[in-house]
C-alpha positions in Angstrom: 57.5 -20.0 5.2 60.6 -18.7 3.7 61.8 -15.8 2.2 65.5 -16.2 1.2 67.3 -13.0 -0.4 70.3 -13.3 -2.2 72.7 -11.0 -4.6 74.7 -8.9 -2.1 78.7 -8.8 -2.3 81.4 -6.6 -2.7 81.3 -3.2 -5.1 83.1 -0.4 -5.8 81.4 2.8 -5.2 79.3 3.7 -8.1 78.4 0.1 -9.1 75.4 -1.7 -9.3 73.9 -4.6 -7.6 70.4 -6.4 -8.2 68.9 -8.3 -4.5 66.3 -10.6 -5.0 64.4 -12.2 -2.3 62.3 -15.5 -3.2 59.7 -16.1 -0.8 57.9 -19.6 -0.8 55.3 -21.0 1.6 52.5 -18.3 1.6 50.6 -16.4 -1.0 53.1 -13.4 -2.0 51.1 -12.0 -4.4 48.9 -10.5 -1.2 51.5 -9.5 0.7 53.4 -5.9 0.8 57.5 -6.2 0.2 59.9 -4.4 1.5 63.3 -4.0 1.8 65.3 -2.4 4.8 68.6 -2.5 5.9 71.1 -2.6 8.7 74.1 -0.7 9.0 76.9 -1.6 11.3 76.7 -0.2 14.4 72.9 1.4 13.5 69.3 0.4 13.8 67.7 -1.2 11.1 65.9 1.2 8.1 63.4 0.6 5.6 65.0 1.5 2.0 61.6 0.6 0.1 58.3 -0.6 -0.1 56.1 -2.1 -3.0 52.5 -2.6 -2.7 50.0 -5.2 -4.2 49.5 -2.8 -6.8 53.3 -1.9 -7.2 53.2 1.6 -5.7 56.9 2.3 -4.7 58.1 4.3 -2.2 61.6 5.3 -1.3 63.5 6.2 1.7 65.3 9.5 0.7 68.7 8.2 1.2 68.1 6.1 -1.7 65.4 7.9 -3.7 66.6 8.1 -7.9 69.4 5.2 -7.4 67.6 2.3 -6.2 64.6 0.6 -8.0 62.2 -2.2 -6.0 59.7 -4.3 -8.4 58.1 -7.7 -7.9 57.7 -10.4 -9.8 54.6 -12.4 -8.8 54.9 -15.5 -11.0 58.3 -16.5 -9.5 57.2 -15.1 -5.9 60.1 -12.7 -5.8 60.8 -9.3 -4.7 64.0 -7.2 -6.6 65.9 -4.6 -5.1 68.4 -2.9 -7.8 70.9 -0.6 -6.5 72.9 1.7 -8.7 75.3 4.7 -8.0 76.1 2.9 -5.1 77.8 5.0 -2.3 79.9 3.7 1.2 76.8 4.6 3.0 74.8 1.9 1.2 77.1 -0.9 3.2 74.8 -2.9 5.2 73.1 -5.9 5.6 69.7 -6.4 3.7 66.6 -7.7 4.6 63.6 -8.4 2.6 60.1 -8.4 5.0 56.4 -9.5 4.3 53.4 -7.6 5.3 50.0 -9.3 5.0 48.5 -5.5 6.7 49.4 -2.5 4.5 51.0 -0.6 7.3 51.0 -3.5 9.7 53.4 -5.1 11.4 55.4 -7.3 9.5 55.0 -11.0 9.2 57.7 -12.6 7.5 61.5 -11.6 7.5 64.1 -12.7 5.0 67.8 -13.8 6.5 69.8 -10.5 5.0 72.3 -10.6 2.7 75.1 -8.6 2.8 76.3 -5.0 0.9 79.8 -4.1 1.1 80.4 -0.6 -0.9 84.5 -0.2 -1.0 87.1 0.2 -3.1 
């Protein structure tokens, strides 16, 4: 099992970045996606959440800037982030949910957000 997420780097406040997170080795099209993140120096937050059916839900921080979609043929989960503000620096995770509202069964390796200028 593996879920490997990928597109994080450096940008200027008010940029853009897209995260993906492939997952291989178990059947992603039944599992719930998220995304969360770690801050330095903070706990770890869940930014969104995407259900079988592709509900979406947002953490407010986030809500109107970021967009999270799947793609279930390439057994990927997307995390766009625009208007990006310092805040947004953190490391990102992508997790794997078999349980809607369950604990979570599969974590990602984080890739990192650096919002500067």
């Amino acid at each position: 099992v593996q879920l490997q997420a990928s597109g994080g780097g450096l940008v200027q406040p008010g940029g853009s970045l897209r995260l993906s997170c492939a997952a291989s080795g178990f059947a992603f099209r039944n599992y719930y996606m998220s995304w969360h993140r770690q801050a330095p120096g903070k706990q770890r937050e869940l930014v969104a959440t995407i259900t079988l059916g592709r509900n979406t839900n947002y953490a407010d921080s986030v809500k109107g800037r970021f967009s999270v979609s799947r793609d279930n043929v390439v057994n990927t989960v997307f995390l766009q982030m625009n208007s990006l503000k310092f805040e947004d620096t953190a490391v990102y995770y992508c997790a794997a949910r078999r349980i809607h509202y369950g604990p979570y069964d599969y974590w990602g390796q984080g890739t990192l957000v650096t919002v500067s200028s």
